[in-house]
C-alpha positions as CSV (number, residue, x, y, z in Angstrom):
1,X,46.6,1.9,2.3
2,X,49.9,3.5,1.1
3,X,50.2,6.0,4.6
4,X,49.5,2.8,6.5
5,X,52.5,0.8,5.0
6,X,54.9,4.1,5.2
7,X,53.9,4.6,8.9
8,X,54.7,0.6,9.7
9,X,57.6,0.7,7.5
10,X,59.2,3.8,9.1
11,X,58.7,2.1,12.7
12,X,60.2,-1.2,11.2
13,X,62.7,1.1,10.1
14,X,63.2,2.4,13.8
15,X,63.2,-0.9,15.1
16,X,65.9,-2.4,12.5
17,X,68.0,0.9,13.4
18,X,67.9,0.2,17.1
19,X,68.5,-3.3,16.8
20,X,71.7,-3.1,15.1
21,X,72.8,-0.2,17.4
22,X,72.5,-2.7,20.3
23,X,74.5,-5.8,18.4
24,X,77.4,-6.5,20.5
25,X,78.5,-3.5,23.0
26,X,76.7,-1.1,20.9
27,X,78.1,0.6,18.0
28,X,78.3,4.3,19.0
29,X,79.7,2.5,21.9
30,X,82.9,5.3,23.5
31,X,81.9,7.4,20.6
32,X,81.8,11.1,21.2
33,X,78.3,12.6,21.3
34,X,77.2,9.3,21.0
35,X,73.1,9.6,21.7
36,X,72.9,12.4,18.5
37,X,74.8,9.7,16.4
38,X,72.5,6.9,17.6
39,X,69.2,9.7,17.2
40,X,70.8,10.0,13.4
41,X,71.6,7.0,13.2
42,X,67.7,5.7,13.9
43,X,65.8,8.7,11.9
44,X,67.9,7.3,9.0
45,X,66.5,3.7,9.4
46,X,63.3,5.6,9.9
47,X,63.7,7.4,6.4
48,X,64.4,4.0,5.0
49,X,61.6,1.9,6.3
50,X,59.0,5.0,5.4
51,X,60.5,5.3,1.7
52,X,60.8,1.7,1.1
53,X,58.4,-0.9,2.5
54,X,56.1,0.3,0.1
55,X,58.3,-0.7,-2.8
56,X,58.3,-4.3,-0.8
57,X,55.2,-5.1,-0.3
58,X,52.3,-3.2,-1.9
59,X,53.6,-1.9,-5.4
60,X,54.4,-5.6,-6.1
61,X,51.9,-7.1,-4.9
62,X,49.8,-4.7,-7.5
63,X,52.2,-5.0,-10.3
64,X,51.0,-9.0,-9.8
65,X,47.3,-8.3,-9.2
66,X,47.2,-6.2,-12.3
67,X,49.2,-9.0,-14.5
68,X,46.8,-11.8,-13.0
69,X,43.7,-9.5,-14.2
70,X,45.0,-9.4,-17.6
71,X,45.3,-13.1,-18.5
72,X,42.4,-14.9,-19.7
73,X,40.5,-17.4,-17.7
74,X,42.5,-20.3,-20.0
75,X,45.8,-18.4,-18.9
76,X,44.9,-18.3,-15.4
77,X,43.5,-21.8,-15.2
78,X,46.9,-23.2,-17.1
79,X,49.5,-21.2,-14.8
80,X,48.1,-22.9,-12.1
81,X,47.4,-26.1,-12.9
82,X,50.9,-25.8,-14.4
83,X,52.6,-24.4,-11.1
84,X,50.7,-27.2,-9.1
85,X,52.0,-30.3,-11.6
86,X,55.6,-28.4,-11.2
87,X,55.6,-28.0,-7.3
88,X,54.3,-31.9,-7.4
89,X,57.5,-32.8,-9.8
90,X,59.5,-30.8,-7.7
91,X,58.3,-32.2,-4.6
92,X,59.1,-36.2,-5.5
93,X,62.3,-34.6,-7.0
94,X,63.4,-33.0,-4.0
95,X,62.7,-36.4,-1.2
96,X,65.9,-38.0,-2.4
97,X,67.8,-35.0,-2.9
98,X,67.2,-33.7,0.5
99,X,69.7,-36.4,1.8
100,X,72.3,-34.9,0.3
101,X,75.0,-33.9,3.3
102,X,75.8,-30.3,3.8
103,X,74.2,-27.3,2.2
104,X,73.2,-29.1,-0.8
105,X,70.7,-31.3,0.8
106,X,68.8,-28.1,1.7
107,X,69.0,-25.8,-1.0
108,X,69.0,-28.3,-3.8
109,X,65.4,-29.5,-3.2
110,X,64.2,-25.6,-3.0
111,X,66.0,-24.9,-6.6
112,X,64.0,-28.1,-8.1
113,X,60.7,-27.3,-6.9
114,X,61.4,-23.7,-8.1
115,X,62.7,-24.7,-11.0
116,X,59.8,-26.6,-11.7
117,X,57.4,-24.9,-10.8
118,X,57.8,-21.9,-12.7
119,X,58.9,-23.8,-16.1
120,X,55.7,-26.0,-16.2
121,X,53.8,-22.7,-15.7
122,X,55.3,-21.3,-18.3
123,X,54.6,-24.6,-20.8
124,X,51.2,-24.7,-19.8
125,X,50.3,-21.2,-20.4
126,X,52.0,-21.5,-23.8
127,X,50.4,-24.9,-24.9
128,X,47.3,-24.1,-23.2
129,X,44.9,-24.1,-26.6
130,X,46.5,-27.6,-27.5
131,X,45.7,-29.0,-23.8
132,X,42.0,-27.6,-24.1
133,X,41.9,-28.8,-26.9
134,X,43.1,-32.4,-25.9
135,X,40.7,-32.2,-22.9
136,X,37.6,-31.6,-24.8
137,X,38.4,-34.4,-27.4
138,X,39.0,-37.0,-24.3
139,X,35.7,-35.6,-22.8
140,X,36.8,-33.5,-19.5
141,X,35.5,-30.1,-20.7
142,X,32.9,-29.0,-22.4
143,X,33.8,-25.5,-24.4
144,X,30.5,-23.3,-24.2
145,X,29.7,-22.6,-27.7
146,X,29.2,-18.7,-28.6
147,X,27.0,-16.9,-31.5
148,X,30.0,-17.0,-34.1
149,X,30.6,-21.1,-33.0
150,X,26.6,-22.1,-33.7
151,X,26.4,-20.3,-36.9
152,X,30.0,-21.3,-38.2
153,X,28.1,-24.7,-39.4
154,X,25.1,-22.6,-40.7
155,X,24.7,-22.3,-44.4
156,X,25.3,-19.4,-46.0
157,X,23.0,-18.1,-48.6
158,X,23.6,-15.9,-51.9
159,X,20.6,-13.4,-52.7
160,X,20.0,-12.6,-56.1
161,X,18.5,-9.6,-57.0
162,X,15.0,-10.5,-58.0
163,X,14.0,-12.2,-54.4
164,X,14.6,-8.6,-53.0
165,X,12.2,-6.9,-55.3
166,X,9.7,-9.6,-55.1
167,X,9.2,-8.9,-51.4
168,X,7.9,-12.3,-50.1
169,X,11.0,-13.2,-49.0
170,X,10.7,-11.0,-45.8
171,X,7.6,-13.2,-44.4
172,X,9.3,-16.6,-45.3
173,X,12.6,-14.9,-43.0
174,X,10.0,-13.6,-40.1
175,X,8.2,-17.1,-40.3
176,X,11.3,-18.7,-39.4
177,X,12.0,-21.2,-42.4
178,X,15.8,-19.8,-43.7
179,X,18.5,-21.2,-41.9
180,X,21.4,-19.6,-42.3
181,X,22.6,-16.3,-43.8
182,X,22.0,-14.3,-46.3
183,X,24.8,-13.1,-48.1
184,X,23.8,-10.2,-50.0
185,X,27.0,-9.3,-52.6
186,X,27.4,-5.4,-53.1
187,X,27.0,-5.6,-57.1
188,X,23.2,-6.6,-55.7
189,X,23.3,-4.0,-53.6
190,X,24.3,-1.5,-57.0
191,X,21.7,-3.3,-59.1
192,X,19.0,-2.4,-56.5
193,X,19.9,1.5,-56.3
194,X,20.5,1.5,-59.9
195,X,16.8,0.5,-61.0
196,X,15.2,2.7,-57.8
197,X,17.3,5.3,-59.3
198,X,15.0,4.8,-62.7
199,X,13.0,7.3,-64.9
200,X,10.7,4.5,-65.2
201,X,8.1,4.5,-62.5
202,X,7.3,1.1,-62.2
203,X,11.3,-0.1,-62.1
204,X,12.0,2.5,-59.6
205,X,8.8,1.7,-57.6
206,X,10.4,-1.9,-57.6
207,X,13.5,-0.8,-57.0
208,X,12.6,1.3,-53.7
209,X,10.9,-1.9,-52.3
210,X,13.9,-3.9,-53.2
211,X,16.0,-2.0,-50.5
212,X,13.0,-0.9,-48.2
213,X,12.4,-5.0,-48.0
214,X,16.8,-5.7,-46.9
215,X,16.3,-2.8,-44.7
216,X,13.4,-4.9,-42.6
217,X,15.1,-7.9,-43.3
218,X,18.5,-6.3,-41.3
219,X,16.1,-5.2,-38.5
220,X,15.0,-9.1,-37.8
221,X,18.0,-10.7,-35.5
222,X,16.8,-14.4,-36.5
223,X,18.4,-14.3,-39.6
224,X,21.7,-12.5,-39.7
225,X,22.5,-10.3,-43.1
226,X,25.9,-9.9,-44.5
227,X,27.0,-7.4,-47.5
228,X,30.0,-8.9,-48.5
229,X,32.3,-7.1,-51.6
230,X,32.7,-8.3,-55.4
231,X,34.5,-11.8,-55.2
232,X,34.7,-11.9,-59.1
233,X,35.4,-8.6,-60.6
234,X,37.0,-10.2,-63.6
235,X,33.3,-11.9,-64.4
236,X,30.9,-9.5,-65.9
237,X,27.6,-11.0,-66.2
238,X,25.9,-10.9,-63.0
239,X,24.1,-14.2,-62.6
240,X,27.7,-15.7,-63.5
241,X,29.4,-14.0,-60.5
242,X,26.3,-15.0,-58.6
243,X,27.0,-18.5,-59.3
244,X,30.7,-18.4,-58.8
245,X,30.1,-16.5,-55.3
246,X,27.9,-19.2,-54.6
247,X,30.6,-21.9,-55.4
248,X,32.9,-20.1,-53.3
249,X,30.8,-19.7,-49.9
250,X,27.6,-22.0,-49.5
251,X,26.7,-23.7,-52.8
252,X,23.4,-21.9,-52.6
253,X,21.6,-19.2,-54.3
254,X,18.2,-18.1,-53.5
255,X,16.0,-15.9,-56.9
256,X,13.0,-16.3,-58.4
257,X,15.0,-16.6,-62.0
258,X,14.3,-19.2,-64.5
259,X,17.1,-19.1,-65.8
260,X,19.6,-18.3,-63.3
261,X,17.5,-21.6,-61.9
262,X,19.0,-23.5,-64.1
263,X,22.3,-22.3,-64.7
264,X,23.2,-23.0,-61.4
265,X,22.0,-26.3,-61.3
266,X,23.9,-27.0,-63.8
267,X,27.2,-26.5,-62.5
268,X,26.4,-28.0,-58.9
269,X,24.9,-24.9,-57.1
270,X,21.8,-25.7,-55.0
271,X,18.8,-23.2,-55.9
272,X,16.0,-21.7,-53.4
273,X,13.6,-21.0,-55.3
274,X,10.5,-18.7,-54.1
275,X,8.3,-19.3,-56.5
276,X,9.1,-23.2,-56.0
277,X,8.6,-22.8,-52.5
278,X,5.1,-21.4,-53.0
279,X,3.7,-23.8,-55.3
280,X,4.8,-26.5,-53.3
281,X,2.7,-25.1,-50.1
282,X,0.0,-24.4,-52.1
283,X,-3.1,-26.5,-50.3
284,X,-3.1,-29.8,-52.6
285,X,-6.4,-30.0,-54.7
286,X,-7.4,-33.4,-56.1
287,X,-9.7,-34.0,-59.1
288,X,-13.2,-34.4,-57.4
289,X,-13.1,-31.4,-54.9
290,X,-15.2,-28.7,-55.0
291,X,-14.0,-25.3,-55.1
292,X,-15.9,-21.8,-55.1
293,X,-14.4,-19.6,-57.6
294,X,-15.5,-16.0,-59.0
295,X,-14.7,-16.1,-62.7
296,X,-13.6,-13.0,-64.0
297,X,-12.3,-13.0,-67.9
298,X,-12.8,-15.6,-70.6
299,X,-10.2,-18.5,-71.0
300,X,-8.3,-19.1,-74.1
301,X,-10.3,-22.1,-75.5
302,X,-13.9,-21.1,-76.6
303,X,-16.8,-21.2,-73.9
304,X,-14.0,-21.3,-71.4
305,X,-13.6,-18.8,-68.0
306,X,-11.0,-17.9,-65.6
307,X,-10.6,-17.4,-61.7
308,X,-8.5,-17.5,-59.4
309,X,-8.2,-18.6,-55.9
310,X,-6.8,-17.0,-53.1
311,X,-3.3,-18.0,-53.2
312,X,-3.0,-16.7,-57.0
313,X,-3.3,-20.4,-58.8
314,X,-5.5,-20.0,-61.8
315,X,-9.1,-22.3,-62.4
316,X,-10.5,-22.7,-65.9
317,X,-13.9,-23.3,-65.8
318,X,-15.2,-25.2,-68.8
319,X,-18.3,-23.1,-70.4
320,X,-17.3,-20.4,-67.7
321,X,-17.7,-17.8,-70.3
322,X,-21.3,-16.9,-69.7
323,X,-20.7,-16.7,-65.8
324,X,-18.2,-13.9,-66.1
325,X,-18.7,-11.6,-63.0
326,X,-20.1,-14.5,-60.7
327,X,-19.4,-16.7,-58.0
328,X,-19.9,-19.9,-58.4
329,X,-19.4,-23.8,-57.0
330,X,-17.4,-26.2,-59.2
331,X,-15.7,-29.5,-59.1
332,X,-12.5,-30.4,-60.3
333,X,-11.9,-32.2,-63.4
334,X,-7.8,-32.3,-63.4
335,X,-4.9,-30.4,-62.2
336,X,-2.0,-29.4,-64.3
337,X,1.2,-28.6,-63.1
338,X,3.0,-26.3,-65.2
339,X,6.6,-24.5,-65.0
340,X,4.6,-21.1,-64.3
341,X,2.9,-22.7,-61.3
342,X,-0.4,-24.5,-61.2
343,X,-3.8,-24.5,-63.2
344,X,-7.2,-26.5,-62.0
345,X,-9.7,-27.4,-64.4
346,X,-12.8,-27.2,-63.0
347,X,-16.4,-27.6,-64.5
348,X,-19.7,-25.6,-63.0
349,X,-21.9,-28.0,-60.4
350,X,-24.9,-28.6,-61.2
351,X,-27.9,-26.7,-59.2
């Protein structure tokens, strides 16, 4: 592209050369040795056209394209709409002043339209995020709305520690039923490493499944996961700085503690609460239903045994302590919901 301009820009070069040669009489017109100085004369022009039509025509014309590729869609758009609304301007502007007499009637519409062009481009492209703006509230756009936009409006969860080690949490995020994200605070984080790190096997046991459950957690893209840093390192209790995270962020916690339950209800925070969550999708039994239990220990009351179904809630047969080790039929009596969960009193049908 570059030797094609050079090679039409040395023989506009020529051309130039020769024609002003040829103005009037000639210019080496009577001059001694007269063809050399004209040969000179048009190599020179030659030189000139080769070395700089290039600098005319394709370098800014690049310098442009590059300038345009570097402005944002919004830029580009504003510019011009902006040079368009200025040529308009400049345009009803310049009808009147083109009947100016003399050289003014000529060049004064140019200027305006110039003028105008270029400074509306210039105030659209600076005001353009006020002008979207404008046009989305009156209704002519529509911005399309990206990842960070839908889940700016999304609450935003604060883990505790206990709903990691309990595990079921991972099921309830795979089934679908958290909205939001969970904000998992780095003193958690500690806490988890700290009790894997135990001499006690159980704690570390619980510990390791803490962090193996966030790592599978991280892997699901549904619900996003974000460690975030120690907001309240002057508080040292760490269901307080729970709470106050909470206060600060979403106004949510989610844990399976009682008492970190209650605390934050207390001071406005609202609680997620696994083991709430289960009970309250546990299928509803009613007194009359028969059930099919296998009873395996003796109850607290005399005469009294103890199943349990599938989902964990506890059945207390009455005069179940003889059928210890066997399945059996039996009807409800009454169910009793307690703060632990729920128990179902159940006595044996008759054969």
């Amino acid at each position: 592209m570059i030797r094609t301009i050079r090679v039409l820009g040395a023989a506009l070069g020529a051309f130039v050369g020769l024609g002003l040669a040829a103005i009037g009489t000639g210019l080496f017109t009577d001059v001694e040795y007269a063809g050399a100085i004209l040969a000179a004369w048009t190599i020179a022009w030659l030189i000139v056209g080769f070395a700089v039509l290039p600098y005319l025509t394709v370098v800014p014309a690049t310098w442009v394209i590059s300038r345009v590729q570097e402005l944002s869609t919004a830029e580009f758009v504003a510019s011009v709409l902006g040079l368009l609304v200025g040529l308009l301007l400049g345009l009803l502007l310049g009808l009147p002043l083109s009947n100016v007499e003399g050289p003014l009637g000529t060049w004064l519409p140019l200027g305006v339209s110039l003028f105008l062009g270029l400074g509306m481009m210039g105030l659209t492209v600076a005001k353009r995020f006020d002008l979207i703006a404008a046009a989305e509230g009156a209704g002519l756009v529509r911005r399309p709305s990206t990842e960070a936009d839908r889940r700016a409006g999304e609450p935003r969860i604060v883990v505790d520690t206990s709903v990691l080690i309990d595990g079921r949490i991972a099921e309830i995020v795979e089934s679908g039923f958290v909205y939001g994200t969970l904000v998992i605070p780095r003193f958690v984080l500690e806490e988890l490493q700290h009790i894997a790190d135990s001499s006690d096997t159980l704690r570390r046991n619980r510990g390791r499944r803490g962090l193996e459950i966030l790592a599978r957690m991280q892997r699901d893209p549904r619900t996003p996961i974000e460690i975030v840093d120690d907001e309240a390192p002057a508080i040292a209790e760490v269901d307080a700085k729970l709470v106050e995270m909470a206060k600060r962020r979403g106004r949510v916690v989610l844990t399976n503690d009682f008492n970190l339950n209650r605390v934050a209800e207390l001071q406005g925070v609202r609680v997620m609460n696994i083991n709430s969550l289960a009970n309250a999708v546990k299928p509803a039994v009613l007194p009359g239903e028969d059930l099919r239990v296998k009873v395996i220990q003796e109850g607290k009351e005399a005469g009294q045994g103890v199943g349990f179904l599938d989902d964990g809630t506890m059945v207390v047969v009455e005069g179940g302590a003889r059928l210890i080790d066997r399945e059996l039929d039996v009807s409800v009596t009454r169910v009793l919901q307690t703060v632990a969960g729920r128990m179902i009193f159940a006595q044996p049908r008759l054969e």
